[in-house]
C-alpha positions in Angstrom: -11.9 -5.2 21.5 -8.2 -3.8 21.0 -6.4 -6.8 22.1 -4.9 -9.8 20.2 -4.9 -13.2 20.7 -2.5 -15.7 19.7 -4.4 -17.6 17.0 -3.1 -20.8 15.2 -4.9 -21.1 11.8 -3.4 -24.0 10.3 -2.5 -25.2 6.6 -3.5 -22.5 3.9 -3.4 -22.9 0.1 -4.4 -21.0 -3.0 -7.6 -19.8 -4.2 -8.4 -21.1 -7.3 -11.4 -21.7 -8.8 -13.6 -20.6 -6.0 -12.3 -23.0 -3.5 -9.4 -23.2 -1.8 -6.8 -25.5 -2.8 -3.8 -27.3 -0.7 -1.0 -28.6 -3.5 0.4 -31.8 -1.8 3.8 -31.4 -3.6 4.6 -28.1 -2.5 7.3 -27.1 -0.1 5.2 -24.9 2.4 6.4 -21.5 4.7 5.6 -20.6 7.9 3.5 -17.5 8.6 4.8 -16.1 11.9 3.1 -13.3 14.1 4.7 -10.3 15.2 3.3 -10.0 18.2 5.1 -13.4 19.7 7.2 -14.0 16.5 5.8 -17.5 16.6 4.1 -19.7 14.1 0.3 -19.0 13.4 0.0 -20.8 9.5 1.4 -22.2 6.8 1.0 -21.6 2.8 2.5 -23.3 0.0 5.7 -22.1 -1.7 3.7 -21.8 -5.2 5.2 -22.0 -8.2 4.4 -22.2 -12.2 2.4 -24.9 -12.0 0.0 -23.6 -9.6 -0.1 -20.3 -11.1 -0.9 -22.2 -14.2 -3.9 -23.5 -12.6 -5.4 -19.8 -11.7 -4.5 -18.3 -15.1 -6.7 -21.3 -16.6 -9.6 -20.5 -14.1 -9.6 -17.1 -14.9 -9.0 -17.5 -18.9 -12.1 -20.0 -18.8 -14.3 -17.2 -16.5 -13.2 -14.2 -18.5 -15.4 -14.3 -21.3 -18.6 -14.3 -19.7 -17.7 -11.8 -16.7 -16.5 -9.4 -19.3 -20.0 -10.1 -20.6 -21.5 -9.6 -17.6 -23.7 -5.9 -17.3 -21.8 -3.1 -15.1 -24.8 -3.2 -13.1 -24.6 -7.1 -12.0 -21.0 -6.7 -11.4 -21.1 -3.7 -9.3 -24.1 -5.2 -7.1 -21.6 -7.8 -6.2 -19.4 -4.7 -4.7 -22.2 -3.3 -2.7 -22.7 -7.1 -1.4 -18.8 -7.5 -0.7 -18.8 -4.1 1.0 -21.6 -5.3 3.1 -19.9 -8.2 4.4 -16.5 -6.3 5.0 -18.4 -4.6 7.1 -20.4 -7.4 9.0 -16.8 -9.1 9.6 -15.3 -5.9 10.2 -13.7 -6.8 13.9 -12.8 -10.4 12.9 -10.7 -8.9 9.6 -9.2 -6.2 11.4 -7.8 -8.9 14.1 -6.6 -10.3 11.8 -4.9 -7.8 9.9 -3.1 -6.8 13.0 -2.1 -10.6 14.0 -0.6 -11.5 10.6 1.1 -7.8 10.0 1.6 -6.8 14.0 -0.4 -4.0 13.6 -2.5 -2.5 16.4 -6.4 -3.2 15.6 -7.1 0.7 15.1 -4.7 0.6 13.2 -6.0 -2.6 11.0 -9.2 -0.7 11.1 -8.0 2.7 9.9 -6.6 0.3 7.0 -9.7 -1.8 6.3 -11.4 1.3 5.5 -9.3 2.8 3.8 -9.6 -0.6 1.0 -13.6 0.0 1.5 -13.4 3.6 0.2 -12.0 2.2 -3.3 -14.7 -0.5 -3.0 -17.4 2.3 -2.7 -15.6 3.7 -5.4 -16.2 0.6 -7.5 -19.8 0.8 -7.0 -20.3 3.9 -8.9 -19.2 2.1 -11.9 -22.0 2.1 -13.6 -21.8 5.4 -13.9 -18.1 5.8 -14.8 -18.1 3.3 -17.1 -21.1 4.1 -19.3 -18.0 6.0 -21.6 -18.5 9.5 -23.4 -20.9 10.1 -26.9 -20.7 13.5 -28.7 -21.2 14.2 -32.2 -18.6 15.9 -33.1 -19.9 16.8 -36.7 -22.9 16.7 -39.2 -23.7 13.2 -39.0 -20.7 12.0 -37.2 -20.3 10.7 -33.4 -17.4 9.5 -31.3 -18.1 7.5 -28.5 -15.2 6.7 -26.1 -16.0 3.2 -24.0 -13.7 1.6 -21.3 -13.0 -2.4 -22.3 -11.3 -4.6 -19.6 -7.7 -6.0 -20.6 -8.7 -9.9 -19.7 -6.3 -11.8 -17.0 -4.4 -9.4 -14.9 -2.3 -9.7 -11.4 -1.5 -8.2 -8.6 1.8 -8.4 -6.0 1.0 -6.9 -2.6 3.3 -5.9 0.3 2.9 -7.3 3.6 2.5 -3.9 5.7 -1.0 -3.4 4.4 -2.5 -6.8 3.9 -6.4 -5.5 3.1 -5.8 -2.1 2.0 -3.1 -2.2 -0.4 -5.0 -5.3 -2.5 -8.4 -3.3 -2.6 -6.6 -0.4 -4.4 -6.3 -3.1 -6.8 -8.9 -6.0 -6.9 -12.2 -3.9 -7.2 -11.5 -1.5 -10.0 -9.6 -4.3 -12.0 -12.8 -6.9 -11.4 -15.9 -4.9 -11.9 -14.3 -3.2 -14.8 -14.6 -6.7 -16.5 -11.2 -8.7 -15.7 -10.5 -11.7 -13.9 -7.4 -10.9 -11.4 -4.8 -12.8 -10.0 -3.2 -12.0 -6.4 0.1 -12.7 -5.4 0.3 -11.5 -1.6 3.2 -11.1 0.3 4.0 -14.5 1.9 4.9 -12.8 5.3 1.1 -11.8 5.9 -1.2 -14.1 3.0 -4.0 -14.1 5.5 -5.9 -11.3 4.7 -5.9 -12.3 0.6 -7.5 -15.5 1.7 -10.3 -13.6 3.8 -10.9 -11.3 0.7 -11.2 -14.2 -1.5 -13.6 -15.9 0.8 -16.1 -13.0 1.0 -16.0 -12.2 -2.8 -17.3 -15.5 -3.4 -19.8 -15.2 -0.6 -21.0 -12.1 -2.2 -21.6 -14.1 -5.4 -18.4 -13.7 -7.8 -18.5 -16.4 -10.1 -15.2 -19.0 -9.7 -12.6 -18.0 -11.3 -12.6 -14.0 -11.5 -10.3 -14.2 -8.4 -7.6 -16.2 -7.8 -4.8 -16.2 -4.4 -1.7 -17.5 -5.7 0.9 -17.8 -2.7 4.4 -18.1 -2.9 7.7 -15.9 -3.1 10.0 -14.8 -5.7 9.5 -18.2 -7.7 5.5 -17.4 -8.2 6.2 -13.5 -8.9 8.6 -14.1 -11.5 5.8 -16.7 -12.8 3.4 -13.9 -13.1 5.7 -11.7 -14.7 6.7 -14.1 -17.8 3.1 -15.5 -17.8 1.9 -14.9 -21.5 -1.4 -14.9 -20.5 -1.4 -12.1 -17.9 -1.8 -8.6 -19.5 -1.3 -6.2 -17.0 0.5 -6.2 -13.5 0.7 -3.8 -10.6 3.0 -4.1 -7.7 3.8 -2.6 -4.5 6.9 -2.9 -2.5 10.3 -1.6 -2.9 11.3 0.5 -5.3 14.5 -2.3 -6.0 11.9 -5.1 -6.5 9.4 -2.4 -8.5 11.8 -1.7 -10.8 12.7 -5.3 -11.3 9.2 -6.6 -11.4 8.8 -3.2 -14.2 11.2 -4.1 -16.2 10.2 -7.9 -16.9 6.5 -7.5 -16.9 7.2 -5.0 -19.9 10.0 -7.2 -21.3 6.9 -9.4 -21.7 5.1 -6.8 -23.6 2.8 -6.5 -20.3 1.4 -3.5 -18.8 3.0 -2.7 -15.4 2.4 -0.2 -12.6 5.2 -0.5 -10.1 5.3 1.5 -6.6 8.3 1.5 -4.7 9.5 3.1 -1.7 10.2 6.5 -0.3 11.9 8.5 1.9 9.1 11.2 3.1 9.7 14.8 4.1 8.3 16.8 7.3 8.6 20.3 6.7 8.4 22.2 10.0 8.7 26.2 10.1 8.3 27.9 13.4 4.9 29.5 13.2 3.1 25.6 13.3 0.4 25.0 15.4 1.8 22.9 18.3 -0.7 20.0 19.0 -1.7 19.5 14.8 2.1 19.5 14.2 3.4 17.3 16.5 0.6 14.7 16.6 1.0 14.9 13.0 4.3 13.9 12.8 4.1 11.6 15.2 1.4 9.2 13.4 3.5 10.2 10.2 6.5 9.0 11.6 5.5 6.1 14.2 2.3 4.9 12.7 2.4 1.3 11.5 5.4 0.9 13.2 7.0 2.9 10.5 6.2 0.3 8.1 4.4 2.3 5.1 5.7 4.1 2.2 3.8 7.4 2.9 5.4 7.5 6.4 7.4 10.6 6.9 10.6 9.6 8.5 12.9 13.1 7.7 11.8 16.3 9.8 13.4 19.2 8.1 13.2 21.6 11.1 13.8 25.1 9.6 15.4 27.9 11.9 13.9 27.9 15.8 11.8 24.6 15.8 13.4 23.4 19.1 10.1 23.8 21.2 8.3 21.8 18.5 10.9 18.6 18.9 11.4 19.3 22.8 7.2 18.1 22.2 7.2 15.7 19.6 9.8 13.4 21.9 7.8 13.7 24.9 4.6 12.4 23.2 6.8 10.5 21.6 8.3 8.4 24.3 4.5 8.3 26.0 3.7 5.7 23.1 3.1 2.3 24.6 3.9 -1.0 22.7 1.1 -3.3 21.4 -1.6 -0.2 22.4 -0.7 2.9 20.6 1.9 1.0 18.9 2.3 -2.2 16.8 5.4 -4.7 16.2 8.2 -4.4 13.2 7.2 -7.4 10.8 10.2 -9.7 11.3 13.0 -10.6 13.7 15.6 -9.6 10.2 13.3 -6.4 9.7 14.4 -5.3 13.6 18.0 -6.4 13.1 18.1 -4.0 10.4 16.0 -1.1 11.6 18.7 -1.6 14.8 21.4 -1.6 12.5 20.2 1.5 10.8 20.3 3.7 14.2 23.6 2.4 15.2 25.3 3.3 11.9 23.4 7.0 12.4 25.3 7.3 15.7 29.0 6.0 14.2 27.8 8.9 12.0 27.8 11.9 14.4 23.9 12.0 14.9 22.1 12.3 18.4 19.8 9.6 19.6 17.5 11.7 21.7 14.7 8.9 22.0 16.0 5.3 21.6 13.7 2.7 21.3 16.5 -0.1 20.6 15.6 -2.0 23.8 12.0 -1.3 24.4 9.9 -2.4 27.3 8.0 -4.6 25.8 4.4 -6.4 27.9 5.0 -9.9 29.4 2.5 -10.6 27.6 4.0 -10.3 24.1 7.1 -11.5 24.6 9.1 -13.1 21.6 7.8 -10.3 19.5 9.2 -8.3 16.9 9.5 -5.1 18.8 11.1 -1.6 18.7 10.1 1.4 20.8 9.8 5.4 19.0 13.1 6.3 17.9 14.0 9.6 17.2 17.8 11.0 16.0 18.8 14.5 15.8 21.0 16.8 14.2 21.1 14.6 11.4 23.2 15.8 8.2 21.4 15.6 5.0 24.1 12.9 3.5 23.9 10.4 6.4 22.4 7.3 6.0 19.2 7.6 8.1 18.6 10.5 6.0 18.9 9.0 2.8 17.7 5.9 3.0 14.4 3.9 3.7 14.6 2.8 7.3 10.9 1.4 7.8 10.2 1.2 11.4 9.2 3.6 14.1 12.3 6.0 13.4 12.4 9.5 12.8 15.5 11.4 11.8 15.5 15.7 11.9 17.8 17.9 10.0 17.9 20.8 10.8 18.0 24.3 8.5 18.3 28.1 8.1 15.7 28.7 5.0 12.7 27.2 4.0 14.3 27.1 0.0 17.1 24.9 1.8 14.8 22.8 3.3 13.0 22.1 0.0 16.7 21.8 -1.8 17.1 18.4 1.0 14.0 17.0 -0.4 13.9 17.8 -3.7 17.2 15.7 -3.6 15.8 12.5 -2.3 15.7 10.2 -5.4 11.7 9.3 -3.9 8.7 10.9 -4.6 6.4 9.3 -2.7 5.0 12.5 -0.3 5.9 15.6 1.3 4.4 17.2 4.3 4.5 21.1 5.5 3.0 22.2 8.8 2.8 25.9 8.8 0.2 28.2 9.4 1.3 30.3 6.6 -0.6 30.1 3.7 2.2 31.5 1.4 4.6 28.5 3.1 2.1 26.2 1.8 1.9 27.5 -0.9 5.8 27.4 -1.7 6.4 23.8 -0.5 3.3 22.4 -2.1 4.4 23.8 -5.9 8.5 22.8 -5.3 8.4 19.8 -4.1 9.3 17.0 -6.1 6.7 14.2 -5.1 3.4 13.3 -6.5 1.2 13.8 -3.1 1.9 16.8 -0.2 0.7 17.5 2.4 -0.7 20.6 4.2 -0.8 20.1 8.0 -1.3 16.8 7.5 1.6 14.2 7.9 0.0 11.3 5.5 -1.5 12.7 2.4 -3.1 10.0 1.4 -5.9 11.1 -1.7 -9.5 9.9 -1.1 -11.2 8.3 -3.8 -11.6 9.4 -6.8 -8.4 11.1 -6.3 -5.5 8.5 -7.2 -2.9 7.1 -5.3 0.8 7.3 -6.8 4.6 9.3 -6.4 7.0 10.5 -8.5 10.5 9.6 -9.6 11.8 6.4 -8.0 9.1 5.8 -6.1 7.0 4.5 -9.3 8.2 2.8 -12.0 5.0 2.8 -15.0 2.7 5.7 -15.8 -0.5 6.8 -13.7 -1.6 6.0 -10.4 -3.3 3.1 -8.6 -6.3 4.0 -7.7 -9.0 6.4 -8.3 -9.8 7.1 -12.4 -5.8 6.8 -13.3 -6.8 2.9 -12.0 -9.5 2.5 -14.2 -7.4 3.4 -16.8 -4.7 1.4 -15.6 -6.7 -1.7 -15.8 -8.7 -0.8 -19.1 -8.5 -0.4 -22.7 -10.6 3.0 -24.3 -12.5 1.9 -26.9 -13.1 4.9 -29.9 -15.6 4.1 -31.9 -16.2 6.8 -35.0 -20.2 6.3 -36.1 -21.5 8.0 -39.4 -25.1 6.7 -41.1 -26.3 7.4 -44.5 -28.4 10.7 -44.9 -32.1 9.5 -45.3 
């Protein structure tokens, strides 16, 4: 079924100790659905205290899960995978009520979390580290050793995926892990935890700490947390950076971006424009890999004349979800108004959508789409996140890459040509750490890692794949020599 259903769910805590856990002297927030933009749960408004409280659970559990044989931890991944997938419909509605996503949507997501749990389960391969003598009588062997407690700060426009990138490569490579989820869709944490302990993860490897900025900055200054990854905005990634490492911590920050569409006149038609279309209006907009600049170089007119016709076909709540927030619209709104003050052309406006009866009160914005676009405007520049897309328009391909290379992101870049040496040109200057050819989200598979350039990270490596396992490790050298018999 591709329908939601207005769900209340009640009081939710924290996940502490294998159990969930309702503090009684804790303010608590309402968790609102997009779809009617009314109250479906509450969490509490955690602070140090409670994240005290998961710090100790894990601290007590690390010793013996870092103990624990690769083998037994990754069988609890194959049994977690397992039971993602028995409750695959029931987490996907979920997904999608909490974030406002459609349910293919929530399901393209959810498996996109299980690919870096599959990815977990090879661990006993991975992990098993490298031997070689590497003279007469002398070896080096290189082992991966887990860091101890460690945390993680998710965003609320993927509430599954973006926590697996984390939470299966940091757990079965021996560390106890500590999520902070966004507090506009903590729903989907709670899930996870549930079905980690039902696959047999001993208490206190994972924790859900809920809260705002009160229980991040917790995490941050927590001198018992070694390592901490984030996702968000690249304002908030660079601030969450900058005091996790204050406190000596490892941190891996991604921030935002501002994606570029490069589209040359020889593209193939249908791949181009459903391409930029799901780049662009996918997730409501709401993703950092969504490509919301088309860079149309020389005669591409045919190409948009087709991309706003499909465009303005999309219908709300089935081919496309809800913004996350009645603020989040405001300002999405606010952002196409100032592009028009600006000179631009609002040749699709989804400002005042038609919207079904019967998901009225949402959070909802139809496809927008604004034209002739200068490369300094606002809606050019800056991270709108919604269903907006804004072209600019050029003579050259090397002016085209000159606009993006200028964006102070690095998140993606997408070409759709059928040019080989086009491809070849944008994929070796543009200045972001994943293009794509043809496609409009060029998002790597596992093993391949997740992770941009420039602004849009803060930190070195990536997130997931084997720059995640390092990440979340220590490597162990360990130089052997015996004495001659």
């Amino acid at each position: 079924m591709n329908s939601i259903s207005f769900t209340e769910l009640g009081d939710k805590g924290n996940w502490i100790g294998g159990a969930l856990l309702l503090p009684s002297k804790v303010e608590k927030l309402e968790v609102t659905t997009p779809y009617w933009g009314r109250a479906i749960a509450t969490i509490p408004l955690s602070g140090r205290a409670e994240l005290d409280g998961a710090v100790e659970a894990a601290t007590a559990a690390w010793p013996e899960w870092r103990d624990t044989p690769v083998g037994d931890r990754t069988q609890i991944m194959f049994r977690f995978k397992a039971l993602m997938e028995r409750d695959y419909d029931q987490i996907a509605h979920l997904v999608a009520l909490e974030n406002g996503k459609t349910v293919p949507e929530a399901k393209g997501s959810i498996d996109r979390g299980i690919d870096v749990v599959e990815f977990a389960t090879s661990f006993t391969n991975v992990l098993r580290g490298n031997v070689m003598n590497v003279s007469n009588g002398v070896s080096c062997e290189a082992l991966y050793e887990p860091l101890g407690v460690v945390a993680g700060i998710t965003p609320f426009n993927f509430p599954i995926m973006v926590p697996l990138w984390m939470i299966p490569i940091a757990i079965t490579s021996g560390n106890c892990f500590i999520l902070k989820p966004s507090e506009q869709t903590p729903l989907s944490a709670l899930k996870i935890a549930e079905l980690l302990t039902e696959a047999g993860l001993p208490d206190g490897v994972f924790s859900v700490v809920n809260g705002t900025r009160n229980s991040v900055e917790a995490i941050t200054d927590h001198p018992n947390i070694s390592a901490v990854a984030f996702v968000g905005s690249s304002k908030v990634a660079e601030i969450v950076y900058s005091q996790s490492t204050a406190n000596t911590k490892r941190a891996l920050c991604l921030g935002g971006a501002k994606n570029h569409l490069i589209v040359v006149p020889d593209a193939e038609e249908k791949m181009t424009v459903d391409g930029v279309i799901s780049s662009s209006m996918g997730s409501a907009g709401q993703r950092c890999m969504a490509a919301s600049v088309m860079v149309g170089v020389e005669e591409v007119q045919a190409l948009i004349h087709s991309i706003v016709k499909a465009s303005a076909q999309l219908k709300l709540g089935e081919d496309m979800g809800a913004v996350i927030s009645a603020t989040a619209r405001e300002r999405i709104i606010g952002m196409i108004d100032k592009a028009e003050e600006q000179g631009a052309s609002i040749i699709l406006d989804g400002r005042n959508p038609q919207v079904p009866n019967h998901y009225e009160g949402g959070y909802w914005l139809g496809p927008t789409i604004i034209d002739h676009a200068s490369p300094e405007m606002t809606c050019a520049q800056e991270e709108i996140f919604g269903p907006v897309l804004t072209i600019v328009r050029t003579e050259s391909l090397q002016e085209a890459m000159k606009i993006e290379n200028g964006s102070p992101y690095g998140n993606a870049a997408s070409v759709f040509t059928t040019s080989g040496a086009v491809s070849r040109y944008v994929s070796e200057h543009a200045s972001a750490g994943m293009v794509g050819i043809n496609i409009g989200v060029p998002v790597p598979r596992d093993p391949f890692s997740f992770g941009g350039w420039n602004q849009s990270k803060f930190g070195h490596g990536d997130i997931t794949g084997t720059s995640g396992l390092s990440f979340w490790t220590n490597l162990r050298k360990v130089t052997t020599r015996w004495p001659a018999n």
